[in-house]
Structures are given as C-alpha cells and as structure tokens.
C-alpha positions as CSV (number, residue, x, y, z in Angstrom):
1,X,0.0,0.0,0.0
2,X,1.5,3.7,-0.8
3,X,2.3,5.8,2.0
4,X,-0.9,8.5,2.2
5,X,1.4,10.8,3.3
6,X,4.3,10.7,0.6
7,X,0.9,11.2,-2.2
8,X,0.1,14.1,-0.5
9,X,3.3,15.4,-0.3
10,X,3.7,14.6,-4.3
11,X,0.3,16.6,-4.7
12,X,2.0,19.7,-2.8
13,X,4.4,19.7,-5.1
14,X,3.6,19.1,-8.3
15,X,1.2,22.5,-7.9
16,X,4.3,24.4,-6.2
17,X,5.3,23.7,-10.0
18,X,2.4,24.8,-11.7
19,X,2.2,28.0,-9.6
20,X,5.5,29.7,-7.6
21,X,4.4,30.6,-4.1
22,X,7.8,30.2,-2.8
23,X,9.9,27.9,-1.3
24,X,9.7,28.8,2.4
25,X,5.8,28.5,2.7
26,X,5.7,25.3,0.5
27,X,8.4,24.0,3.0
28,X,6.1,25.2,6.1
29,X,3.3,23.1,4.7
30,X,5.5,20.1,4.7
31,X,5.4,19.6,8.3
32,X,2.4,19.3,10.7
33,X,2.8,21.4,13.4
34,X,2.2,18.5,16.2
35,X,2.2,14.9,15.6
36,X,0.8,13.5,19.0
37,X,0.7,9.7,19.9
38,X,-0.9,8.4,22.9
39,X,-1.5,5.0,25.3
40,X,-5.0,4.6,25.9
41,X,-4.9,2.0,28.9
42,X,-8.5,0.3,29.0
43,X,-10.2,-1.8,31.1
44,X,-11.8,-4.7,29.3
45,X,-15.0,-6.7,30.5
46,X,-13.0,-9.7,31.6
47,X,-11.1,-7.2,33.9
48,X,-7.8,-7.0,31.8
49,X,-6.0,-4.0,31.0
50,X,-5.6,-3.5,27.0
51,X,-3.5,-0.5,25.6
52,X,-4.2,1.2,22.2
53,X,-2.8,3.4,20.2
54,X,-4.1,7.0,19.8
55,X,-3.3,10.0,17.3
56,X,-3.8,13.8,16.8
57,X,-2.2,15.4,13.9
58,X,-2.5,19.4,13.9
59,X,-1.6,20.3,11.0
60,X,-2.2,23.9,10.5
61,X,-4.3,26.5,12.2
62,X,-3.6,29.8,9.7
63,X,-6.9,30.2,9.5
64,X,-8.6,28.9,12.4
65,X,-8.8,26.1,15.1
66,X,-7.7,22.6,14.2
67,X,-10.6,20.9,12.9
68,X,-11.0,17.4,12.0
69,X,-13.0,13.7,12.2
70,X,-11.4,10.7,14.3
71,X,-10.9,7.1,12.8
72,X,-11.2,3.6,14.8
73,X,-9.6,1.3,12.6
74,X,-7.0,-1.5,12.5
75,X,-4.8,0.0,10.0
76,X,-4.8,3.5,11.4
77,X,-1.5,4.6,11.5
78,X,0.4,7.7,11.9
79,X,1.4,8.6,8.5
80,X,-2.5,8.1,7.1
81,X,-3.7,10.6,9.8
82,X,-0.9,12.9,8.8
83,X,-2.1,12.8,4.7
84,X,-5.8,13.1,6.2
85,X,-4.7,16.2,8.5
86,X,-3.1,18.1,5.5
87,X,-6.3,17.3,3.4
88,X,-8.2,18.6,5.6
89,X,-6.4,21.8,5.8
90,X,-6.8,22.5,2.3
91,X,-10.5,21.3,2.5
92,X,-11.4,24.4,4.8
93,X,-9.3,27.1,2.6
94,X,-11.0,25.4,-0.4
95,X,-14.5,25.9,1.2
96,X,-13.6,29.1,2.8
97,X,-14.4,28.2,5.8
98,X,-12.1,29.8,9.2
99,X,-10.8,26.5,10.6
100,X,-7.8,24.9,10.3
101,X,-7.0,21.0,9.8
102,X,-6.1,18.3,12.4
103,X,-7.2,14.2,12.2
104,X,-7.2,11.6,14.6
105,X,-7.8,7.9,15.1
106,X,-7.0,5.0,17.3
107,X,-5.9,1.7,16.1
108,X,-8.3,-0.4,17.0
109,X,-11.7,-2.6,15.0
110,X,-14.3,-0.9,17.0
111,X,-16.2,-4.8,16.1
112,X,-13.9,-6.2,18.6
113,X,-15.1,-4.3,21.6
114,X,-18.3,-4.2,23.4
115,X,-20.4,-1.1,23.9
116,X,-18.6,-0.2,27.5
117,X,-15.5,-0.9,26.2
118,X,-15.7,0.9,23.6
119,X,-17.1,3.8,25.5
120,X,-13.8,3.7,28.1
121,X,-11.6,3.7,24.8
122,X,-13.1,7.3,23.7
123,X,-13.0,9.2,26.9
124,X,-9.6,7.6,27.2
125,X,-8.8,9.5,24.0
126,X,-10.3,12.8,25.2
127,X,-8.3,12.4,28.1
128,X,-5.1,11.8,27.3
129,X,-5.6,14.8,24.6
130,X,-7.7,17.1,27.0
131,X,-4.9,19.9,26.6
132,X,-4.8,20.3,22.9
133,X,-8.1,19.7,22.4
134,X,-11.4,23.1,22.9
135,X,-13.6,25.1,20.8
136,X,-11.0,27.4,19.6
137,X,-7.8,24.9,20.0
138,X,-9.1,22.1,18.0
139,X,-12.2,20.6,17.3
140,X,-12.8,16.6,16.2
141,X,-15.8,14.8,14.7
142,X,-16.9,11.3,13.6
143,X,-14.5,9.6,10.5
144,X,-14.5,6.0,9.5
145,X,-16.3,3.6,12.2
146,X,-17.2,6.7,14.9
147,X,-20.6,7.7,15.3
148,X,-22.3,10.2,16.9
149,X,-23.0,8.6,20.4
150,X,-19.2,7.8,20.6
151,X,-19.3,12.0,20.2
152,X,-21.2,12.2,22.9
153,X,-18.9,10.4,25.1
154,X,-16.0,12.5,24.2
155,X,-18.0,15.8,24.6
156,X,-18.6,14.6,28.0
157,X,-15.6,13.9,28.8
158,X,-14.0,16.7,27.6
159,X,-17.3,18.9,30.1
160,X,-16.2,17.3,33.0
161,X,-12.4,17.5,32.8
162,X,-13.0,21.1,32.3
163,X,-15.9,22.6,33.0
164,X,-17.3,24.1,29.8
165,X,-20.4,23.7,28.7
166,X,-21.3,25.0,25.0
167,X,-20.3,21.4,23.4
168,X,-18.6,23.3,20.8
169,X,-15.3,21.1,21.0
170,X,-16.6,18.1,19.7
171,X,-19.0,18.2,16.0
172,X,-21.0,15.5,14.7
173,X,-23.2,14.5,18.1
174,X,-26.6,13.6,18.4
175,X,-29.1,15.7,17.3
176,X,-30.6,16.2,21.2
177,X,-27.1,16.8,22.3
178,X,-26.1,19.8,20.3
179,X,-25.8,17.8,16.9
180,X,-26.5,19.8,13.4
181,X,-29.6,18.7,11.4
182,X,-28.6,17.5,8.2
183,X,-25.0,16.4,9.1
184,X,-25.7,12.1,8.5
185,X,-26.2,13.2,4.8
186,X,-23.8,16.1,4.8
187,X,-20.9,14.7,3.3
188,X,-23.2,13.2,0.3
189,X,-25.1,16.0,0.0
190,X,-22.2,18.4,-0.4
191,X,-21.0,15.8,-3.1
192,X,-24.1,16.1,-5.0
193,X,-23.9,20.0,-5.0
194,X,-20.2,19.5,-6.0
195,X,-21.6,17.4,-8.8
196,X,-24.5,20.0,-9.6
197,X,-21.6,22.6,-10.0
198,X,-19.2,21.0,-12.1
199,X,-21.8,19.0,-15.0
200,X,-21.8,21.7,-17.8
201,X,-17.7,22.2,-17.3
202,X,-17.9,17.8,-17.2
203,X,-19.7,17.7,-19.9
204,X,-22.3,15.5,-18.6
205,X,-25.3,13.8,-19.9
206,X,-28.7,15.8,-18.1
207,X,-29.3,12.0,-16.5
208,X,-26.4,10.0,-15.6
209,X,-25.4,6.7,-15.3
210,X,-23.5,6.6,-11.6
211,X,-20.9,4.0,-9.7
212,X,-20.4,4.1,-6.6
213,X,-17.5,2.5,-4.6
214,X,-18.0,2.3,-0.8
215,X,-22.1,1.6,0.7
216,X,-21.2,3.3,4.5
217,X,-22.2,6.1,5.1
218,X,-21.4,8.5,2.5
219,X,-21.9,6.1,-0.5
220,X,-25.1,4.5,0.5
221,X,-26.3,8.3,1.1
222,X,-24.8,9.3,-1.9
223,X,-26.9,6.0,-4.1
224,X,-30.0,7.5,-2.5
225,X,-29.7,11.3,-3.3
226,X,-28.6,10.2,-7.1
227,X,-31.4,7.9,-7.8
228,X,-34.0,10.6,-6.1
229,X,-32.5,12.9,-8.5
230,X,-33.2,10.7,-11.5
231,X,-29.7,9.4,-12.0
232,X,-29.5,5.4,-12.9
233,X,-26.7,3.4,-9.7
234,X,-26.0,0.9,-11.9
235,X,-22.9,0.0,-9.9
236,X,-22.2,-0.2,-5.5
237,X,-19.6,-2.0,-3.5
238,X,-18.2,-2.7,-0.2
239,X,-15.3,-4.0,0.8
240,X,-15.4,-7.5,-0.2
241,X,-16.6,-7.0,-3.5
242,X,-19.9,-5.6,-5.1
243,X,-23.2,-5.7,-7.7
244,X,-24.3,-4.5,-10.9
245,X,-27.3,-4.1,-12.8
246,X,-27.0,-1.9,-16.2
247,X,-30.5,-0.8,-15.8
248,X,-29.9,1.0,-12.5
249,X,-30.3,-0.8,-8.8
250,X,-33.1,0.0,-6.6
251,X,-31.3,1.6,-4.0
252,X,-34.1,2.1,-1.4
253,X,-34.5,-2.2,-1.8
254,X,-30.9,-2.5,-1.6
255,X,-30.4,-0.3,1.7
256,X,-33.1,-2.8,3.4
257,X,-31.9,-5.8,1.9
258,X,-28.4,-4.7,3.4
259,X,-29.8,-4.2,7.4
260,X,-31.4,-7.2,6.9
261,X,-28.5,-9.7,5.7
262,X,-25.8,-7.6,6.6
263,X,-24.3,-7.2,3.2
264,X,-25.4,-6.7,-0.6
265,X,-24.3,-9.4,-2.1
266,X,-27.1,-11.8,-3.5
267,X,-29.2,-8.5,-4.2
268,X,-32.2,-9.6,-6.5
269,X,-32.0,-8.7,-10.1
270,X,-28.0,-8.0,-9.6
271,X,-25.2,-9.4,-10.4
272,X,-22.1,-9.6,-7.7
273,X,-18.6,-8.6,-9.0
274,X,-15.6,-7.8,-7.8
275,X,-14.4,-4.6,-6.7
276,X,-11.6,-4.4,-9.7
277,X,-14.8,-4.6,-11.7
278,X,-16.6,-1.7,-10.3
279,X,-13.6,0.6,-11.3
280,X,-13.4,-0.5,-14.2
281,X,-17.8,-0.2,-15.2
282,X,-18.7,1.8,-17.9
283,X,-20.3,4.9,-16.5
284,X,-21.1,8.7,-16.4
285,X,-19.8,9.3,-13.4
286,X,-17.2,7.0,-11.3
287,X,-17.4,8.2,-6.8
288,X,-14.8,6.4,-4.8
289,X,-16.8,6.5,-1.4
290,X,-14.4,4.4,0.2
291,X,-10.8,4.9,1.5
292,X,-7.3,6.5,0.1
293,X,-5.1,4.6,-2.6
294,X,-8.0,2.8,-5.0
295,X,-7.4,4.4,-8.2
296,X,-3.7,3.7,-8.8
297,X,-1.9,3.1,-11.8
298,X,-2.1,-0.2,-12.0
299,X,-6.0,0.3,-12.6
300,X,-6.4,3.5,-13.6
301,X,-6.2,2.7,-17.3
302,X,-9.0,0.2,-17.1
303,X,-11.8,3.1,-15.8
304,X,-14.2,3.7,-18.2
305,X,-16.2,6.6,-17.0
306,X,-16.1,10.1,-18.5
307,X,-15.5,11.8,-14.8
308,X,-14.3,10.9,-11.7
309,X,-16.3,12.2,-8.2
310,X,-14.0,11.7,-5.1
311,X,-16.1,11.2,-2.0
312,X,-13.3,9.2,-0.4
313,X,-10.3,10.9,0.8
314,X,-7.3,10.7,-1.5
315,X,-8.7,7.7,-3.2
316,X,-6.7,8.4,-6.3
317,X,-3.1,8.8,-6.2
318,X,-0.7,11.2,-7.9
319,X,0.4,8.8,-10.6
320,X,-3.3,7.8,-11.4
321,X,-4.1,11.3,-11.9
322,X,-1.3,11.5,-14.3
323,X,-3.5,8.8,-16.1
324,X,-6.2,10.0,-16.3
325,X,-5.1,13.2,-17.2
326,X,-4.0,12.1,-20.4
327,X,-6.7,9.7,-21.1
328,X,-8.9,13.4,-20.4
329,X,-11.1,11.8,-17.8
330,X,-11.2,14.9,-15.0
331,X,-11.7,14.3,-11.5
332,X,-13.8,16.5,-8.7
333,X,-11.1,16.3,-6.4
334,X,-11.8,15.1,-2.8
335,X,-11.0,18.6,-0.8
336,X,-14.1,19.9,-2.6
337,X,-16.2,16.9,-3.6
338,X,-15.9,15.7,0.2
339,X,-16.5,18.5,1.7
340,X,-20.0,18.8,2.9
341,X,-18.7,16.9,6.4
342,X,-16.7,19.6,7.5
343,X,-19.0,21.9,6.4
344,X,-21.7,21.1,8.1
345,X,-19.4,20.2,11.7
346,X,-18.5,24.1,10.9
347,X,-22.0,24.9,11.1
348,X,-22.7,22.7,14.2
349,X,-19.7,24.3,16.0
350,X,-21.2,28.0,15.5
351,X,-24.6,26.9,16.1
352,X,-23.2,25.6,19.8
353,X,-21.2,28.7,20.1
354,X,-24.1,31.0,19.4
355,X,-26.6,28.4,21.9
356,X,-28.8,28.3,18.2
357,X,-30.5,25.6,16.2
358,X,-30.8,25.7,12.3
359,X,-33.3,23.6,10.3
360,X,-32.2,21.2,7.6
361,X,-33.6,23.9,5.2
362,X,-31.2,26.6,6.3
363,X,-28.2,23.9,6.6
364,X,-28.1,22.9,3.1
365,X,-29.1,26.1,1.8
366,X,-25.3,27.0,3.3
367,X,-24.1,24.2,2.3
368,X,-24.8,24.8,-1.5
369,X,-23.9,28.5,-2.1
370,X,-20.6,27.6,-0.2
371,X,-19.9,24.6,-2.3
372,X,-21.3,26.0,-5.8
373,X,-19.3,29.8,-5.0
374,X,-15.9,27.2,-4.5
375,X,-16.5,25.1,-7.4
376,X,-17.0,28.1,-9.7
377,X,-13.4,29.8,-8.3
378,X,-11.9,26.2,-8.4
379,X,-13.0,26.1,-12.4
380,X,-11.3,29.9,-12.7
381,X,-8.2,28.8,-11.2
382,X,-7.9,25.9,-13.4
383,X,-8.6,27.3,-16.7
384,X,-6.1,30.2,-15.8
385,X,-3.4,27.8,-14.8
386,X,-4.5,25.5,-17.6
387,X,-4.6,22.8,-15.2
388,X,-6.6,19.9,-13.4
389,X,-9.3,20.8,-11.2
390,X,-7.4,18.7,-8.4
391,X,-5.0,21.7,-9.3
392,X,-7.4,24.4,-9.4
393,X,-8.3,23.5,-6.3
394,X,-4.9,23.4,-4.4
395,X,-4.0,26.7,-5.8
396,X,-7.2,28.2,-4.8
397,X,-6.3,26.7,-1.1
398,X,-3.0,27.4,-0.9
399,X,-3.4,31.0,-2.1
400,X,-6.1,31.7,1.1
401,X,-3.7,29.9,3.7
402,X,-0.6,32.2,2.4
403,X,-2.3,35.3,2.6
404,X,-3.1,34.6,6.3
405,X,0.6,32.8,7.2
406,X,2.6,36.1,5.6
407,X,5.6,33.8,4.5
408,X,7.7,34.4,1.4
C-alpha cells in the first residue's frame, strides 16, 4: 500500500510547479505542526487491562482552530492521519471556511469491543488529549467507524475534565445533544452540489449513469440522493466485492436488503462482481466512497467513466491522476467533492457557540452557495493555470492559507 502521506506530499508539489508561491511556505506546509501519539490504557470486561494506540495530527491552524474527524480502525496509523490532516487543511481554505485541519484515530476494529469498552476507549482519547483539544484549540468529529454517540462520550468527557459547557469542541453528536440537522447526509449532499456545480464544465449527460464504490455512510447516502435525483446506480460496492445491474439498482430495496443480511451481495435482479470490476464499469460518473489509494496506476487505465467524483479521501493517487489526465477523464477532487462533512461540523460548532439551532432547510441552503461559490473559483483557477481541477483547487487553497501565514 503507498504511503498516504508521501501522495500528498507529491500533490503539494507538483502544484508548487504549476504556480510559484515560494519555497519557504511550501516548506512550512510540509510539516504538521504536532504529531501526538498516545496509550490509551483500557479496562476490558474480563477485567484486563488493553493498551491502544491513539493519534492527533494538527496540521495547521492559519486560518482557524484545528478541525478534524477521528478514525477507529485496524490499520490506522500515523502517517494516514498525517495525509488526512493536511487534506483537511486545504479542504477548509477550499471551502472558505475559518478553521484549520487536524485528524485523529485510534488503532483499533471498533467490532472487537463491546459497547462499555468501547465507551472507556473514547474518553480515554479525550483524556489523554484534553490539553490540545477546545472550541478554539481544536475541534474533532466522527470519521470511518465513529458515530455520533461515541461523540457524545467524548463531549462529556472533555465537560467534566473542564468545565465548559457550550459542546462546541466536539462536531457530529446527536441531534438532542447539540448535533447539526442534516449532518448524516452532509458529506453526500455536499457531493451532489459539488456534482451540480461541475456537470456543464464535465460535460455530462442531463441523467447519468452513476458507480459508486464504498455503501457506508457516505456512499449509500450518496446511491439514494442520485437515484431521487433521476440518475440510474447501476454499480455499488463494499469491501469484499460488489453488484451490478446496467439498468440501474433499486437503492431504497438495496439499503433494506443490506440491514437485513448484513451485506449486498445476492441482491435480486443484480449481479455480484468484484471490486476491480466496479472501477473498471462503464459509467457517467465513477465516486470512490471508500478509503485512500483505489485508483492507482495499476488500474487507472482500465476506468471507463467520462469523470471521476471523489467522496473518499485521496482515493486516487498522484500517478493515477497522471492517467487520467492524459486519457482526459477529470476528477472533482476530494477537498471539494468531500467537503459537505466539514462543512456542516462548521455549522454545528457556531450553532453551539451561538446556543442556536438551524433547520435542515437553512443547513443545506449553506451548504450549497458555499460549495457552488468554491467550485465556480476552483474552475477559474484551473482554466487560468491551464490545469486539473485537483490543481485548481490546491492553488485556490494554498493561495487563502498564504495570505493569512505572511511567508515568502
């Protein structure tokens, strides 16, 4: 597997190529400016005593407090957190937004652990990182495998080991404990805005034919607000592999066939293939939903789509995009296409700050003028730089992080 880190790093400079904004702040952005690792001691139900490792990378705060989801997973490791820190950084200059970029995680499969242990594991995080961590030091939210009761437990934590009360330190809770409406579907929904923005400039049929790798969260969200929008799935998968059906899947059978058999394999009127497969389906519009390094260039010249929507983060890496460059297939890159998470755990945090509660209505409303305004500057950028959107996107970050970091 290629080191997250060393792809983002290639994506930094490749656009320090295309545009000069000088060595010393291209240098800066090379580092984080903490990499923190923890032991989480935890006791488990049999009354043993089980270490984990935790991480914080805070990357940069230029432009506001570290902000940034947390990752339970068994292959969590520092140098992924780092790549998803300095993503995350560019995803708020992208969107405008006035926070900064951090990431987190724990190695751990959450499946391993029962409720109470899992429970100890997360306010063992909080606490060991209870320093670093406040509404205008750095703020966390959910990532791959944490949900919005494990929030909970951190915001509580973090409450009564010191005292404060807005919630504002911790987005993506419960909707009764200072959570955002809208912010299951936000990450989707900012995709589908992203998608909205970019069709004329893609060159897009008015209905598409979409595929879809990844059916958590943001991908199965993502099936649903394509098909409501009259767009054909023909294509899902998950990790182990995935189905197909040229004539477009009925996603709201699928999701209910999934809760009830646990998977979607077997799916009537589908057939299963493999997730090589699914890259390679002749499509519209290809969305990696899923994690980093799946379109590589081992595979990237078997894609057959005429664009590529990243919901994933970094799920293409530098040589792919060399690719697919030349084959002309563009890509929505991930810091924009992704984006609606963040977004919307911005919104959350000034809605706690302000003691205020916005309607779905109003959230996505944001949501949309702040995506669309981005994607239209993004497209600027681009064509004055003759360049990738991926591209047009980094210079349009980079540009708002220097202005506030004042380095040559």
């Amino acid at each position: 597997m290629q080191n997250p880190f060393q792809n983002a790093m290639a994506q930094l400079d490749k656009v320090a190529k295309i545009k000069n904004f000088g060595n010393g702040f291209i240098a800066r952005l090379k580092t984080p400016d903490r990499n923190i690792k923890i032991e989480i001691p935890v006791k488990m139900d049999n009354g043993s005593v089980k270490t984990f490792e935790g991480y914080r990378v805070q990357y940069n705060n230029a432009l506001g407090p570290y902000k940034g989801g947390i990752r339970y997973h068994p292959d969590t490791e520092i140098n992924e957190v780092k790549a998803l820190a300095f993503w995350m950084v560019l995803k708020c200059a992208v969107t405008g937004i006035p926070m900064g970029g951090s990431k987190g995680g724990i190695t751990v499969d959450p499946k391993e652990l029962s409720k109470g242990e899992l429970e100890r594991l997360s306010r063992g995080w909080v606490r060991g990182l209870s320093d670093i961590l406040g509404s205008y030091k750095d703020v966390p939210a959910p990532d791959v495998n944490t949900t919005p009761e494990i929030m909970d437990w951190m915001a509580d934590e973090f409450e009564k080991i010191t005292g404060e009360k807005t919630r504002a330190v911790i987005t993506g809770k419960p909707l009764d404990k200072g959570g955002s409406e809208g912010r299951n579907t936000s990450t989707a929904q900012g995709a589908f805005y992203a998608f909205e923005a970019f069709k004329k400039e893609l060159n897009l049929p008015e209905k598409c034919k979409v595929a879809i790798q990844g059916f958590g969260n943001a991908g199965s969200y993502a099936a649903i607000i394509w098909r409501k929008a009259g767009h054909k799935v023909i294509a899902v998968s998950e990790s182990k592999g995935g189905i197909y059906n040229p004539n477009g899947l009925n996603i709201p059978k699928l999701v209910e066939y999934k809760k009830k058999t646990g998977n979607i394999f077997g799916f009537p009127e589908s057939k299963n293939i493999a997730n090589s497969e699914l890259l390679a389906t002749k499509c519209d519009v290809l969305i990696p939903a899923a994690f980093e390094n799946q379109i590589t260039a081992e595979n990237a010249g078997n894609v057959q789509t005429r664009a590529i929507l990243e919901i994933a983060n970094g799920p293409t890496t530098p040589e792919a995009d060399e690719i697919l460059l030349k084959r002309k297939i563009p890509v929505v890159p991930d810091i924009l296409a992704n984006s609606g998470g963040v977004i919307v755990s911005y919104f959350e945090w000034e809605q706690n700050l302000k003691n205020e509660h916005w309607s779905e209505k109003e959230v996505f409303k944001k949501l949309e003028k702040i995506i669309k305004n981005n994607a239209e500057e993004i497209m600027k950028k681009a064509h004055e730089s003759k360049t990738s959107l991926r591209m047009g996107a980094f210079i349009l970050a980079l540009e708002r992080i220097k202005a506030k970091m004042l380095i040559s």
